[in-house]
N, C-alpha and C positions, 0 to 999 in steps of 0.2 A: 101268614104264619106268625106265631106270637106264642110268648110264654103262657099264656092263658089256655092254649092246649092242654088238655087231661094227658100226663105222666104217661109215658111210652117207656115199663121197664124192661132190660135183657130180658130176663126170664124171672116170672112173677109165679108165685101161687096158683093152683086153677083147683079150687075145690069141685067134686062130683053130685053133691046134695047126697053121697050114699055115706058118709062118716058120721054123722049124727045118729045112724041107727045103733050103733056100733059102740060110741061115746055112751050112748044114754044108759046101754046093757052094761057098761061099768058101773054106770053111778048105779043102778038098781041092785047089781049085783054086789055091789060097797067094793069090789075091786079096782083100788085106786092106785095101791101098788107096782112095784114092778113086777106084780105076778100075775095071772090070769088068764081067763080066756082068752082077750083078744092076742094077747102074747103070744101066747100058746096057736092059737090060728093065725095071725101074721106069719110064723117062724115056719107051718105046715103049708101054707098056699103061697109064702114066695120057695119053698123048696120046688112045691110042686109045680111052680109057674114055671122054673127053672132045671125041671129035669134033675132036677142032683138031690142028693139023698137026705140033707138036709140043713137046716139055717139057724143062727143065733142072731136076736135083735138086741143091738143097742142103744147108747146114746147118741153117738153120731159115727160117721164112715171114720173119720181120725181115731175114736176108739177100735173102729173093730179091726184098721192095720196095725193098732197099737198089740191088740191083743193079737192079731197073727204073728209079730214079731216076737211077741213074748213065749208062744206056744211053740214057735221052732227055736227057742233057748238063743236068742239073739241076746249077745251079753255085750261087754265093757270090751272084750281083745276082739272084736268080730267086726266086721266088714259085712256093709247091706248094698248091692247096687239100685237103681232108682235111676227110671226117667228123669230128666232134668225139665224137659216140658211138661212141667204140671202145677201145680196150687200147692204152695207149700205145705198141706194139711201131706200131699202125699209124703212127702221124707221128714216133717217133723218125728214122725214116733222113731225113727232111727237113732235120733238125739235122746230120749226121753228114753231110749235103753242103755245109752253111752255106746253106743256104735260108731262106726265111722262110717258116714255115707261116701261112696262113688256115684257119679253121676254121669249115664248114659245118653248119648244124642240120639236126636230123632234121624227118619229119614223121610222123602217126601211123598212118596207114596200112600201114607195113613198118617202122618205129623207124629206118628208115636216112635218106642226104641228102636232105633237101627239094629239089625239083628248082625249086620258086620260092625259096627261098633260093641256091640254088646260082644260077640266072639273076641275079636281081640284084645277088649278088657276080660275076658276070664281067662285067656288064656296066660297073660302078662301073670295074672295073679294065681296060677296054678305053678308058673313058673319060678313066682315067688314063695311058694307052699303057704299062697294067704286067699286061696278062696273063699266065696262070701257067704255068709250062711243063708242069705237068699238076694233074690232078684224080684224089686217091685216094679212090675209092667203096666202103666199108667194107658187104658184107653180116653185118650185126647177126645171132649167133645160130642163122644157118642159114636164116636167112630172106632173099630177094634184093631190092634193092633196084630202083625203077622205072626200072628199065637203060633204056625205050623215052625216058623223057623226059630223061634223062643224056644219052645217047647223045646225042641229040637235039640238046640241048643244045650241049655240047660242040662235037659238029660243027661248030656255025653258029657258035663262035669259033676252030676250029682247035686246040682244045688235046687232045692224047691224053689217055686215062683208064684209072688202072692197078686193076684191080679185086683190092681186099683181099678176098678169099673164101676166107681163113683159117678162118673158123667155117662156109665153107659148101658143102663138097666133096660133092658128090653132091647138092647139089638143084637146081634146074631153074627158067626163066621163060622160058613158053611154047614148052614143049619143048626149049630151047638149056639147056646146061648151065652152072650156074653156073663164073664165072674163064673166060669166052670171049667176054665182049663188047668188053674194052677190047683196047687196042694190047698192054695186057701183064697177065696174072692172074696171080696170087700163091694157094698153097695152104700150110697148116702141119699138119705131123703130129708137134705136139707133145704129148707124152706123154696130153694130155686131152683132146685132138681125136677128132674120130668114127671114126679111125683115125691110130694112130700108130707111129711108129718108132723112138720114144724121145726125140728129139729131129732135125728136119728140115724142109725143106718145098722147094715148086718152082717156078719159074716156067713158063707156059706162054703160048704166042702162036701165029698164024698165020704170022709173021714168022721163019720156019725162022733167015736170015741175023743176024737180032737175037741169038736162044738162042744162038746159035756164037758170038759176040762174051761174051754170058753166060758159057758154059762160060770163054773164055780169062780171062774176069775174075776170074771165081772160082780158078781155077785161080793166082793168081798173076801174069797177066798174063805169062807167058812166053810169048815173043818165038820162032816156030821156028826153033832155031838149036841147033848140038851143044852149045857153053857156055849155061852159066844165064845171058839176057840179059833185059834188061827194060824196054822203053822208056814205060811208064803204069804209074800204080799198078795194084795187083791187091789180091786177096783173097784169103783161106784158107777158101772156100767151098764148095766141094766135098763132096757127101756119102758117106760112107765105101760101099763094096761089101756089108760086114757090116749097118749099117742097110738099106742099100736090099734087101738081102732080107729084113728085117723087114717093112720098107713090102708089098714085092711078096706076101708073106702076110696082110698086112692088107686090100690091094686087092681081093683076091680074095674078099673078107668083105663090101665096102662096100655093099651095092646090100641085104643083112642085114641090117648096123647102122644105115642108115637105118629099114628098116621097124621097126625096135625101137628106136629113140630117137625117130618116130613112135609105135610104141605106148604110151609112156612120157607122153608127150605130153597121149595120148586120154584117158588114165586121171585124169592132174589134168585136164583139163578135164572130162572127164565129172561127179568130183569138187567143182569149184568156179565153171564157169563163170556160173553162176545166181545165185552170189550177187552181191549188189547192191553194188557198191565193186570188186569185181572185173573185172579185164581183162586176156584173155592177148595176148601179141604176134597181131596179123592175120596171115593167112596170102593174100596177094594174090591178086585173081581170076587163073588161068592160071599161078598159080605152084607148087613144090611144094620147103615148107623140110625140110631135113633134121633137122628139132627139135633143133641139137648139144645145146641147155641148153632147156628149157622157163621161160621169161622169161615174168610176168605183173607185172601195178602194180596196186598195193591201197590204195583210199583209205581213209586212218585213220577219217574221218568217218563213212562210210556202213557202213565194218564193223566200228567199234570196235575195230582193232587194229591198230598201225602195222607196215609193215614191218620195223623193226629188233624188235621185239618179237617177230615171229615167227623169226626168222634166233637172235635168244638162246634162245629157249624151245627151238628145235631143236638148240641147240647144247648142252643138257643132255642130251639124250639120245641126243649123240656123233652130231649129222645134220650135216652140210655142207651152206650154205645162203649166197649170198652178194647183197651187190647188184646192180643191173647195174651196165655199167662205169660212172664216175667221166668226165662229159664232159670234155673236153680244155682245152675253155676256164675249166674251173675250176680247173685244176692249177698248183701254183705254178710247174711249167716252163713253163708257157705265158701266163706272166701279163703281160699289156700284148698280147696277140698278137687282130688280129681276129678279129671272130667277127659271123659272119651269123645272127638267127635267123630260125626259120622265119615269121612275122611279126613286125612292130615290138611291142615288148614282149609278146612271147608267144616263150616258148623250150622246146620240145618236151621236148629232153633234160635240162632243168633238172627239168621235170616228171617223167620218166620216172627218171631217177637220186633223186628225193624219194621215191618210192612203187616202184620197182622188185626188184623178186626173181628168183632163178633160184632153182630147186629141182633138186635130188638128179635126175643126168637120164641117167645112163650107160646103157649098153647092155645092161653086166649088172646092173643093180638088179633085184633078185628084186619078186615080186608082193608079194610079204611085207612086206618094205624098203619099197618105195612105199606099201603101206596104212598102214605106222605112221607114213610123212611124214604124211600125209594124216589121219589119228587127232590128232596132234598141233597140228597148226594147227585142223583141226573142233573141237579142246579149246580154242583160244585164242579163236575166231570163236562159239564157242556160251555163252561166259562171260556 
């Protein structure tokens, strides 16, 4: 083993060779804009992939929970809650409305919000008469969060819930498709997602009349009138006709590159699950994750090897290997900002960011590329 190994990244790009047909129908058709067919049919076949009524394409997933937050009048006096285990892009737009984020812990069952920490921050803050004008439910990883007890939740204070299911486009809990339980789901097909368009993503909802209010925001906020008029702010939102025929060659892949970033999946566990110290993210009764990253937590103690030990050791032999995300409430942007954990002195994701990993999990990782991940950490764990 040596650096002279070809590049092993987390999760890379996997073109279909179906995008090109798709691209080539903009340039003939001069639709280069963000307007268009492919537009127009990306927005109609992820609705229809997804069961729900219908989709707006952006420019990336941070816009379209930008734009969810602004379509439920998330202002400057309002309060947002949000997963704390997630990628900052999830609670940035809370800030860029002048919100104040809270920040909910996980629990270990799916790595995602505690649905008993989430209950007792809404209720602290019903008690305070400062309910939040919503709740973002970050599916961790590809895996769904316990939407029945959120849901649930939620309901019984009135507060919508915009589902981050950036990392979880094609997987399922209990047969509904992940990004269709809240008032507003959010997907991103950036460049490392299970499928991508380079950069982009979308909002979808049952609320047909919501996504038309999206489109005019993204668009600029233009006012129908022959002069450029503009009475609200707007966006530069909109995703170009050229990406979304990238996207609409990806789509037509996804239902693949789940089974194969599942397969990816089976192989490290088959690999490691037995060992003692060892633990891969759950996969919920009645759920089914799209494995984007195969995420496990390794106790230093019981395996003799800590996680950052193994993320260097692989990094000599040119692997990509990263933490899982860095929770929210430890980030200096977020410093003074609540935080609920999942019980009193016990913090899931303090846990899970101590000992967590993601491994090499893309779509086209060769069998090869997998067995030398897996050679490499059995080198560190058999020492």
């Amino acid at each position: 083993m040596s650096q002279k190994n070809e590049r092993i990244f987390l999760s890379s790009p996997h073109m279909s060779g179906k995008e090109q047909k798709y691209i080539q129908e903009a340039f003939d058709l001069n639709w280069i804009a963000p307007l268009g067919n492919n537009v127009d049919g990306l927005e109609q076949e992820l609705a229809n992939y997804n069961s729900i009524e219908d989709a707006a394409v952006v420019t990336s997933g941070t816009a379209a929970i930008h734009l969810a937050l602004r379509l439920l009048d998330v202002g400057t006096e309002d309060t947002v809650f949000c997963s704390s285990l997630t990628f900052v892009a999830s609670a940035n737009p809370i800030l860029y409305q002048g919100a104040t984020p809270v920040l909910i812990d996980s629990e270990m069952e799916t790595w995602n919000m505690s649905p008993v920490a989430l209950e007792r921050a809404l209720q602290e803050a019903k008690e305070n008469g400062n309910l939040p004008k919503a709740v973002i439910v970050v599916h961790l990883y590809g895996q769904s969060a316990k939407m029945d007890e959120l849901v649930a939740i939620c309901d019984a204070y009135g507060v919508p819930i915009v589902e981050d299911a950036a990392e979880s486009l094609g997987s399922t809990y209990k047969g509904k498709m992940s990004g269709t339980f809240g008032k507003l789901g959010i997907f991103s097909f950036n460049g490392n997602k299970i499928i991508t368009t380079s950069g982009g993503g979308a909002l979808v909802s049952d609320d047909v009349e919501i996504l038309k209010k999206a489109r005019f925001l993204a668009t600029q906020a233009r006012d129908p009138a022959v002069h450029y008029q503009h009475s609200e702010i707007g966006y530069n939102y909109r995703m170009s006709n050229i990406v979304a025929g990238v996207g609409r060659g990806q789509l037509e892949v996804l239902d693949m590159r789940v089974e194969q970033r599942r397969a990816v999946f089976n192989r490290y566990y088959e690999a490691f699950a037995k060992v003692p110290g060892i633990i891969f993210q759950p996969e919920l009764e009645d759920t089914m994750s799209n494995r984007w990253l195969t995420a496990l937590a390794i106790d230093p103690k019981a395996t003799g090897v800590s996680r950052d030990e193994i993320i260097e050791r692989l990094a000599e032999d040119n692997i990509e290997a990263r933490p899982v995300w860095k929770p929210m409430h430890l980030q200096p942007l977020f410093d003074g900002v609540a935080y609920y954990p999942h019980e009193e002195g016990k913090s899931v994701s303090d846990e899970l960011f101590a000992y967590g990993i993601c491994l090499p999990s893309g779509s086209n990782i060769t069998v090869e590329q997998q067995e030398l991940v897996i050679a490499v950490i059995n080198e560190l764990l058999n020492k």
